[in-house]
N, C-alpha and C positions, 0 to 999 in steps of 0.2 A: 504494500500500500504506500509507504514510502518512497518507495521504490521511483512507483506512477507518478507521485504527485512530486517529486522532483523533477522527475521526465517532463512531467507539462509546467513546471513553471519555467523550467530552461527553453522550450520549446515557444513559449511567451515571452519570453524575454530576448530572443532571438529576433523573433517576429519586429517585436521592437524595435532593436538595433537596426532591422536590415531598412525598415521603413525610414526610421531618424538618418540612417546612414546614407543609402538613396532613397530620396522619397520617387524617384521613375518608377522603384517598384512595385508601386501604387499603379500605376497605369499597366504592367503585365498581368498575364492570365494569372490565374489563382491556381494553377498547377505551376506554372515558374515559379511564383512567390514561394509555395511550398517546397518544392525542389530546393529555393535556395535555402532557406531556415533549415530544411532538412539534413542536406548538406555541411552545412556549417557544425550543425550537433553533430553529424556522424563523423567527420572530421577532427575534431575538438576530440570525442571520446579514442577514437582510434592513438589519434597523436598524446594522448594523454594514454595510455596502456603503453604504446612503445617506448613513451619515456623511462616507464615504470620497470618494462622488462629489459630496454637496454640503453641505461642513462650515460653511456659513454658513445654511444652512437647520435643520441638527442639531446644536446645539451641544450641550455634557453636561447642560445643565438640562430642554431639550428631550428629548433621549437617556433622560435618566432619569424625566421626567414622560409619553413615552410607554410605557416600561418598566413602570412602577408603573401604571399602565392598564390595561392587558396583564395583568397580575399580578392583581389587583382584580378583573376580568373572569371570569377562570379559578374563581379564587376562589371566584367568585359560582357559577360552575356546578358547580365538586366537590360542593359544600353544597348543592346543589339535587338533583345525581345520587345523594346516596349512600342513595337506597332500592334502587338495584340490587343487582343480586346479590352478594355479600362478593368478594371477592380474598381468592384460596386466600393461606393461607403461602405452600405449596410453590410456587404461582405468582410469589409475591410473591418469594419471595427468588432465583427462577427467572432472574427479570429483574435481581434487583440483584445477580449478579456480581461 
């Protein structure tokens, strides 16, 4: 149960950032949007276990230089999607909870 209710406030918080961070991705489908938040958590939790199993391979400059990779990437794609269809409001704030 903890578990869950972690999962969904990172998953909210996410949402957050990616909106405050680019608000374009207001204007993509609501499958991009989620892609990207989704992406970000699976990312996050991946790169956080490898640092776990192999912290001489993932130190924090590595950590954060594939972080900001990742980031950039994404980046690149909202601003390439957003001729799709808008994201409602009531969608949008549907999800930000």
């Amino acid at each position: 149960e903890v578990n869950r209710e972690l999962h969904e406030y990172a998953e909210n918080l996410y949402r957050h950032a990616v909106v405050y961070t680019w608000p374009e991705a207001r204007q993509g489908s609501p499958v991009n949007f989620e892609t990207v938040t989704s992406s970000i958590l699976i990312f996050l939790n991946g790169l956080t276990a490898s640092a776990i199993t192999s912290p001489q391979s993932w130190d924090t400059a590595a950590q954060l230089k594939a972080l900001d990779s990742h980031l950039k990437r994404l980046e690149q794609w909202i601003k390439s999607s957003v001729s799709s269809p808008a994201y409602s409001e009531s969608s949008l704030h549907a999800k930000l909870r």
